[in-house]
C-alpha positions in Angstrom: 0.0 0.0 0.0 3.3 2.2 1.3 4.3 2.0 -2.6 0.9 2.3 -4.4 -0.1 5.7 -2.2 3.8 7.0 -3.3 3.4 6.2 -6.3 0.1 8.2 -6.7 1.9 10.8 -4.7 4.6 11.2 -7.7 2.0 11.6 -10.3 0.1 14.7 -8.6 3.7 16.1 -8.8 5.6 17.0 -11.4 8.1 14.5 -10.6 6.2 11.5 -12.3 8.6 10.5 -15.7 8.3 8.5 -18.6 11.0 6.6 -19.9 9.4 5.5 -22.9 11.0 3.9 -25.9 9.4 2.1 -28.8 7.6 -1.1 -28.0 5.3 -3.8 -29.5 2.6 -4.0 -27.3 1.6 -7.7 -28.5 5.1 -8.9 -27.4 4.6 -6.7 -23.7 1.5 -8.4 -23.2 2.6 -11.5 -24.1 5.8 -11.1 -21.5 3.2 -10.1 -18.8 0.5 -13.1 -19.3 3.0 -16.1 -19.7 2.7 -16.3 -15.6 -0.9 -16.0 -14.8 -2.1 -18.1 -17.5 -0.4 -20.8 -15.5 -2.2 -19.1 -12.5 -5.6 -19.1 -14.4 -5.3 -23.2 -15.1 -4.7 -23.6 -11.8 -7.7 -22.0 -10.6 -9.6 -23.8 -14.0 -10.1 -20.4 -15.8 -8.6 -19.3 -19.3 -7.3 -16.6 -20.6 -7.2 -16.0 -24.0 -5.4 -13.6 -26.3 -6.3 -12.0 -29.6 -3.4 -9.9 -30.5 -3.8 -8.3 -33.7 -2.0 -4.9 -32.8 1.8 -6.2 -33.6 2.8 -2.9 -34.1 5.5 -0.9 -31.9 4.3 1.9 -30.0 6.2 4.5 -28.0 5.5 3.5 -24.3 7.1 3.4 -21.0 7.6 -0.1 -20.9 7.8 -0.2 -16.7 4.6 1.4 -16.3 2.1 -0.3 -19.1 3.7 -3.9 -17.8 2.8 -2.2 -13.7 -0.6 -1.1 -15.7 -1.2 -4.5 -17.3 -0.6 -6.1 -14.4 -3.2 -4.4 -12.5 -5.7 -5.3 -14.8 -4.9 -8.7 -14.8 -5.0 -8.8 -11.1 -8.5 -7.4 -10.7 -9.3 -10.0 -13.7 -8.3 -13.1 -12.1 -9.4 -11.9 -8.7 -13.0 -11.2 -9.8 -13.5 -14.2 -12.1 -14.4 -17.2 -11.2 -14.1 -21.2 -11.6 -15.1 -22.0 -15.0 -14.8 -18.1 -16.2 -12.3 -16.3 -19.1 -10.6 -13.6 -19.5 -9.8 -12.4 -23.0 -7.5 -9.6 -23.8 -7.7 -8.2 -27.3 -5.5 -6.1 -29.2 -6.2 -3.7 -32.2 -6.0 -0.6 -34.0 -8.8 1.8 -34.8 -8.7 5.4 -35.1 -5.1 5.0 -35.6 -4.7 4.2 -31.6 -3.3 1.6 -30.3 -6.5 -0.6 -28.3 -6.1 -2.8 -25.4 -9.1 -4.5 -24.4 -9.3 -6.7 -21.2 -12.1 -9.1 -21.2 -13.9 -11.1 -17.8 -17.2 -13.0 -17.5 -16.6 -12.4 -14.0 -19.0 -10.8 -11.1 -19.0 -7.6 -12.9 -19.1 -4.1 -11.9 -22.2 -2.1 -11.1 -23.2 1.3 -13.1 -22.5 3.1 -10.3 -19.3 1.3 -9.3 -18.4 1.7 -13.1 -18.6 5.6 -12.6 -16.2 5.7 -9.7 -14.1 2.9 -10.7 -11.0 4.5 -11.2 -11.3 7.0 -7.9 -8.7 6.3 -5.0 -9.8 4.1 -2.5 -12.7 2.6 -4.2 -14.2 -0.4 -3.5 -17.3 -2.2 -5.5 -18.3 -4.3 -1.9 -16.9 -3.5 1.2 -17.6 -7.2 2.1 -15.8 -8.4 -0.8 -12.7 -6.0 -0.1 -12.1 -8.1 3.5 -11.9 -11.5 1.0 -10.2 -10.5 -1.8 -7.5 -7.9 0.1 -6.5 -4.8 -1.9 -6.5 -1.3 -1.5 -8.4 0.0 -3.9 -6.0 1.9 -5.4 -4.8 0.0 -8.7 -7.1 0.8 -10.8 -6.5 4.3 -9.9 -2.5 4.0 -10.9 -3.3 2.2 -14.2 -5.4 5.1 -14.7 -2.8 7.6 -13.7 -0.4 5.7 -16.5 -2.6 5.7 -19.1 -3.3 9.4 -18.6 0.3 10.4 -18.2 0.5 8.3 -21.7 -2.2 10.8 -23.0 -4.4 8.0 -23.8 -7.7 6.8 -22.2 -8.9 3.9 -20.1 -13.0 2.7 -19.4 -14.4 0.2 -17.8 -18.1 -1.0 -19.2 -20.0 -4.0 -18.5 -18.8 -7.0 -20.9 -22.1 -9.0 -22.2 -23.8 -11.0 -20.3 -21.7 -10.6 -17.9 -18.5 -9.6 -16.7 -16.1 -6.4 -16.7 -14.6 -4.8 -20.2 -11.4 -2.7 -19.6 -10.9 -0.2 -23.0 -7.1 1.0 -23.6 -6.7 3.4 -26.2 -2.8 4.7 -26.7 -1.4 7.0 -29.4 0.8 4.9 -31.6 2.9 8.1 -31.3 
């Protein structure tokens, strides 16, 4: 938590840098799922990728992988026995889109709209069981923004949570 709330700290100042360098995000994401898919068959749920970005991008590396990470996280601690996750890349618009799929317990519309807020919890009951802070998805926010890109979370049909990347190729 010590790390999370510092890092937050950073980005409200003007001390929070990118090092970025030119990446392909399908190879990243690749990097970062090896491990939990391993996780996810042990727990009997899949993940599945769709990368069709396979194009470089100019990204701090560190962060999208600390960003990536977190979504993951949340994925596989929200989904349950028997559930996916699918994470899907693509370009449109001429940006860079990372979508990460769950058929998990979902988010409600009001949890959706404060999501990304510090300290945030969907269930307080659920918090004690799963642990957390409720602070990741505000960093992978903070990332993405400091990118100048965008992240939303919508419901995924029928169920489930859909997390919406978009980053400038440039």
């Amino acid at each position: 938590m010590i790390k999370e709330l510092m890092d937050l700290a950073r980005s409200d100042s003007n001390k929070y840098k990118l090092n970025k360098e030119e990446y392909n995000i399908d190879d990243l994401i690749k990097e970062v799922v090896k491990p939990y898919q391993d996780f996810a068959k042990l727990e009997d749920k899949k993940i599945i990728l769709n990368l069709k970005y396979n194009k470089k991008i100019n990204i701090d590396k560190n962060k999208i992988e600390e960003m990536l990470i977190i979504l993951l996280d949340n994925a596989i601690k929200y989904t349950e026995k028997g559930d996916s996750i699918t994470i899907n890349t693509f370009n449109k618009e001429g940006k860079c889109n990372i979508e990460i799929k769950d058929t998990g317990i979902g988010i409600s519309d009001e949890g959706l709209k404060r999501v990304f807020d510090r300290f945030y919890r969907e269930d307080k009951a659920r918090s004690r069981q799963t642990g957390g802070t409720g602070l990741g998805l505000s960093i992978a926010h903070t990332i993405i923004t400091k990118h100048k890109g965008t992240i939303k979370a919508m419901h995924n049909e029928p169920k489930g949570t859909n997390i919406l990347v978009k980053l400038s190729e440039k």
